[in-house]
N, CA, C and O of each residue as an XYZ file, in Angstrom:
320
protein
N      13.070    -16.915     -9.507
C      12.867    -16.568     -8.113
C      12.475    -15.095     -8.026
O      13.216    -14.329     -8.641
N      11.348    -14.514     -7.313
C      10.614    -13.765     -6.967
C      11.313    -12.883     -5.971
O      11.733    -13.382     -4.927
N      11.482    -11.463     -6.254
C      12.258    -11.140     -4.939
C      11.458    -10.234     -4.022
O      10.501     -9.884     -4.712
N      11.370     -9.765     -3.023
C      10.456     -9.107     -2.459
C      10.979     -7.681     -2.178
O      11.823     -7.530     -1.294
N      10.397     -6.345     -3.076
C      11.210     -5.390     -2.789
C      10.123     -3.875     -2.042
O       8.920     -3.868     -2.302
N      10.576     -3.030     -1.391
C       9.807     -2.108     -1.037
C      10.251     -0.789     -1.885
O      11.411     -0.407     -1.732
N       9.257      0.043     -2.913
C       9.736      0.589     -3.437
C       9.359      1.680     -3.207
O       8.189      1.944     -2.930
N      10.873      3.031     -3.329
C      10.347      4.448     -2.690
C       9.984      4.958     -3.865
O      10.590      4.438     -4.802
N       9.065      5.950     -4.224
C       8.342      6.599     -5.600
C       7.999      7.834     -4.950
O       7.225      8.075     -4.024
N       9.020      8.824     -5.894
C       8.810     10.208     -5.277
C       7.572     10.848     -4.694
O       6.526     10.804     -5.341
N       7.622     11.453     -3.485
C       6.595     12.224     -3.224
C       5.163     11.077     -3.024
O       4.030     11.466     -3.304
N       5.428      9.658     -2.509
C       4.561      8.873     -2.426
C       5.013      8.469     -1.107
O       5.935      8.958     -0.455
N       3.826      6.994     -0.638
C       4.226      6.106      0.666
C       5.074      5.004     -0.354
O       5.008      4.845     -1.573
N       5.798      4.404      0.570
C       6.320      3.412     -0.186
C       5.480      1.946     -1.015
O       4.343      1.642     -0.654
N       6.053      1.314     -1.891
C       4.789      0.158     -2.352
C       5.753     -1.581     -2.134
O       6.802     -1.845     -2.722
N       5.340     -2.113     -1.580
C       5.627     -3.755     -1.315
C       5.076     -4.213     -2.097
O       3.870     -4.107     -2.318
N       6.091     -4.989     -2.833
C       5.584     -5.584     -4.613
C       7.030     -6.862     -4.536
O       8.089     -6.921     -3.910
N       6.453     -7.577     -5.361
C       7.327     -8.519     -5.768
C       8.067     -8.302     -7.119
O       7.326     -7.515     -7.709
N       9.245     -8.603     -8.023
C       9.542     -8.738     -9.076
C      10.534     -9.657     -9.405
O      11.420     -9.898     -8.585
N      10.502    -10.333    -10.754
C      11.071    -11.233    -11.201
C      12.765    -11.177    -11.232
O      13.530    -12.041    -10.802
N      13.069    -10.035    -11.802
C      14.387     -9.408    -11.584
C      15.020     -8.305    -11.038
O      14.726     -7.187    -11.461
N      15.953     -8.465    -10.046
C      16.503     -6.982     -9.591
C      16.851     -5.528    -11.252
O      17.497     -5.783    -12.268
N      16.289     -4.430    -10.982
C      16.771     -4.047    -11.960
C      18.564     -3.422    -12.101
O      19.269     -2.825    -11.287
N      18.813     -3.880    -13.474
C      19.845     -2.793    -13.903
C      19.964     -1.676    -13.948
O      19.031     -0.873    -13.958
N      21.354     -1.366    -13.991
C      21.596      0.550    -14.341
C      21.111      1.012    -15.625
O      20.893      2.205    -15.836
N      20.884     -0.163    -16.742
C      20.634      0.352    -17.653
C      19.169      0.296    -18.345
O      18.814      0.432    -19.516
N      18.349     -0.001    -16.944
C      16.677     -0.313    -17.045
C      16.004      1.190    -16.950
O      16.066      1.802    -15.883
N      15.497      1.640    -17.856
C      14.108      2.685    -17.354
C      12.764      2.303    -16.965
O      11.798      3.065    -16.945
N      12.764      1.532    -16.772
C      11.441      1.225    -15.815
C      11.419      0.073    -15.070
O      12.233     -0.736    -15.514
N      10.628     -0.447    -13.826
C      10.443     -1.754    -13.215
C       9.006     -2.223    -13.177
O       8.040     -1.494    -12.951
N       8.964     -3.670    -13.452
C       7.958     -4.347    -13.518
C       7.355     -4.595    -11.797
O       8.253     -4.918    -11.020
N       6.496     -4.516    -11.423
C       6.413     -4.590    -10.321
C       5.083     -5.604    -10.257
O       4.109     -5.257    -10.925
N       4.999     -6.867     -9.469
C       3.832     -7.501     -9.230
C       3.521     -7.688     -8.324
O       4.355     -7.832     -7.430
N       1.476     -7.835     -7.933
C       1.173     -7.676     -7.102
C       1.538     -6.459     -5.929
O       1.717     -6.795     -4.758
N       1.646     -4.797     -6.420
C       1.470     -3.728     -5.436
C       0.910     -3.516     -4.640
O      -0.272     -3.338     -4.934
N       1.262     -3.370     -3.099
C       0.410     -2.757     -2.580
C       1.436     -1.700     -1.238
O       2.620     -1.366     -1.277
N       0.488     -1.453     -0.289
C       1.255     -0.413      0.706
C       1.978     -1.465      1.408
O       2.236     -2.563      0.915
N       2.307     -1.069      2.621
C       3.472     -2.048      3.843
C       2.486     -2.579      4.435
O       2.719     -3.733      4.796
N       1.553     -2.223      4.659
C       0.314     -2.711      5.712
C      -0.592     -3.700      4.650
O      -1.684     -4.072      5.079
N      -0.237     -4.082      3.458
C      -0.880     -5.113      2.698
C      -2.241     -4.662      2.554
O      -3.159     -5.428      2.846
N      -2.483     -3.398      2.097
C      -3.732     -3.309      1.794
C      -3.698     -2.508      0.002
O      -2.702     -1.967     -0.479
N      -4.918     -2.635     -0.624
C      -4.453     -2.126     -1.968
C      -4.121     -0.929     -2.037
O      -4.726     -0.228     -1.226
N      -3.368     -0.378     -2.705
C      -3.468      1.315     -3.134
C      -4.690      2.200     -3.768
O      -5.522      1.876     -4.615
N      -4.548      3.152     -3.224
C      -5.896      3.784     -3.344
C      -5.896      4.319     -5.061
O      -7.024      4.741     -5.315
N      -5.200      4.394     -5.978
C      -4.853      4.737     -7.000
C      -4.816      3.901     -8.110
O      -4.907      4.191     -9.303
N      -4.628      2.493     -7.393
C      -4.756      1.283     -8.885
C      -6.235      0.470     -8.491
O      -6.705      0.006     -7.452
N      -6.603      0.552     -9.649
C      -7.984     -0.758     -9.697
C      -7.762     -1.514     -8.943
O      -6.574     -1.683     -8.667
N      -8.699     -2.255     -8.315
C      -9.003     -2.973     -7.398
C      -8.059     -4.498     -7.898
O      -7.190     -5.084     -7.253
N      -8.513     -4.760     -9.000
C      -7.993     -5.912     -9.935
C      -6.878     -6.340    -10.260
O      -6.700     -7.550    -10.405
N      -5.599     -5.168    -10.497
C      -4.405     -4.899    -10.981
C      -3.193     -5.772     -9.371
O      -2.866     -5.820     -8.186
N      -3.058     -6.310    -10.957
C      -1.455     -7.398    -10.494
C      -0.432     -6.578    -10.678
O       0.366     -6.299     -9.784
N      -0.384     -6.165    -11.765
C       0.991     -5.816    -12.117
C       1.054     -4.193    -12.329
O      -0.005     -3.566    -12.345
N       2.047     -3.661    -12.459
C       2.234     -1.999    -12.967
C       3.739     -2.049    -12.827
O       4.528     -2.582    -12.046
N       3.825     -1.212    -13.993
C       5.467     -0.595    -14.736
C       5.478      0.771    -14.032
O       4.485      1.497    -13.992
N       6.912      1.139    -13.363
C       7.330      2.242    -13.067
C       8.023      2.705    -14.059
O       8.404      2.031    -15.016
N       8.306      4.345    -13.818
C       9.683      4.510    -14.979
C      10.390      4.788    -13.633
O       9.845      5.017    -12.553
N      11.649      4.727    -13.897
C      12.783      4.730    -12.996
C      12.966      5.836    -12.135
O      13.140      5.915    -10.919
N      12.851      7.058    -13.460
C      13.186      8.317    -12.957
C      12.287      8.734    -11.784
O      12.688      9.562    -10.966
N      10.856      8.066    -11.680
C       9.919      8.294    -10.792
C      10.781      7.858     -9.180
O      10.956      8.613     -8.224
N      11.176      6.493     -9.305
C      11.413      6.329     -8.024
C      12.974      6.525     -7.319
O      13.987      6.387     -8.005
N      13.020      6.821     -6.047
C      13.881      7.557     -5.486
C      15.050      6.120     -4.970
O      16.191      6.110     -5.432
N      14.656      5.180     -4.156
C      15.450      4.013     -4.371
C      14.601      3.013     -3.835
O      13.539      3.151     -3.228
N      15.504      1.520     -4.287
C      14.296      0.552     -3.972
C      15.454     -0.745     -2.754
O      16.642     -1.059     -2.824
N      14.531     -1.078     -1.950
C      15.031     -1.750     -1.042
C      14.579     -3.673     -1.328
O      13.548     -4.054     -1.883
N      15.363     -4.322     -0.928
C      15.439     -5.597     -1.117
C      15.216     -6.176      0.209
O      16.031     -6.013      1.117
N      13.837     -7.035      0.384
C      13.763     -7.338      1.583
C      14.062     -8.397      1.854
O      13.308     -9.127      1.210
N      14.803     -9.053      2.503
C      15.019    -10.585      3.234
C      14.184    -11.503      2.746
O      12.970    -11.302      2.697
N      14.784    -12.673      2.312
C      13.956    -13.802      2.434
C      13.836    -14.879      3.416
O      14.926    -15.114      3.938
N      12.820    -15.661      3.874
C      12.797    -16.580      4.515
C      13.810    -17.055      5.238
O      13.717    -17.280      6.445
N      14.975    -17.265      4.464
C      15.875    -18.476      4.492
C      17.304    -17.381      4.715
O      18.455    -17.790      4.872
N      16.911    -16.028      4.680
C      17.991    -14.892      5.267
C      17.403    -14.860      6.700
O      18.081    -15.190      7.673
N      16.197    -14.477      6.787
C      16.085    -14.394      8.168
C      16.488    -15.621      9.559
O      16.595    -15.419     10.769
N      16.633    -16.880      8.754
C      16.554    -17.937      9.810
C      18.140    -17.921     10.600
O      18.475    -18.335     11.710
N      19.185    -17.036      9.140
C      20.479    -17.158     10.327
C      20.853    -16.731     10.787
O      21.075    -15.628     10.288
N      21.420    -16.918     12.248
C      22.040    -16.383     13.509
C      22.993    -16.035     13.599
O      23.759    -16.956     13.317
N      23.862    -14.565     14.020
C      24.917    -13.677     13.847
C      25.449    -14.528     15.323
O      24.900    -15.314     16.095
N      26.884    -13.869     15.227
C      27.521    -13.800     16.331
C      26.917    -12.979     17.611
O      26.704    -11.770     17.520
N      26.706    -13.567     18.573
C      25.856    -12.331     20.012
C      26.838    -12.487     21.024
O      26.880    -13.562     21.623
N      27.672    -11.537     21.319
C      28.901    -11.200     22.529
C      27.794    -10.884     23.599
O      26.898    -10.057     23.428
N      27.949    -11.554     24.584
C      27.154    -11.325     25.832
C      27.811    -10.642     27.126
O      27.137    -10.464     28.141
């Protein structure tokens, strides 16, 4: 399962990428597939072509885990 994460990379915009596994504490780098910005357009910095790209860790500042499908569909408690 594919998770959908937004990743912060110092001194950059953030990149919306998918990856296979959340990383560990004891990972120096993340696999990241299919990169691009929040607005789904490519980055101005990778080939047009490019699926995939490796971060090293130390580069990025932290990475966020976005909801899936099947998180978003359930309904909290709403006090009216």
């Amino acid at each position: 399962m594919a998770f959908q994460v937004l990743i912060h990379i110092a001194n950059e915009d953030p990149i919306l990428a998918e990856v296979e596994k959340l990383p560990s504490p004891t990972d120096t780098c993340i696999l990241a597939l299919n990169p691009r910005q929040r607005d789904n357009k490519d980055l101005r910095y990778l080939a047009p072509n490019v699926t995939q790209v490796i971060w090293p860790m130390s580069r990025i500042t932290f990475i966020e885990i976005m909801p899936t499908a099947e998180e978003e569909k359930i309904v909290g408690f709403v006090r009216e």
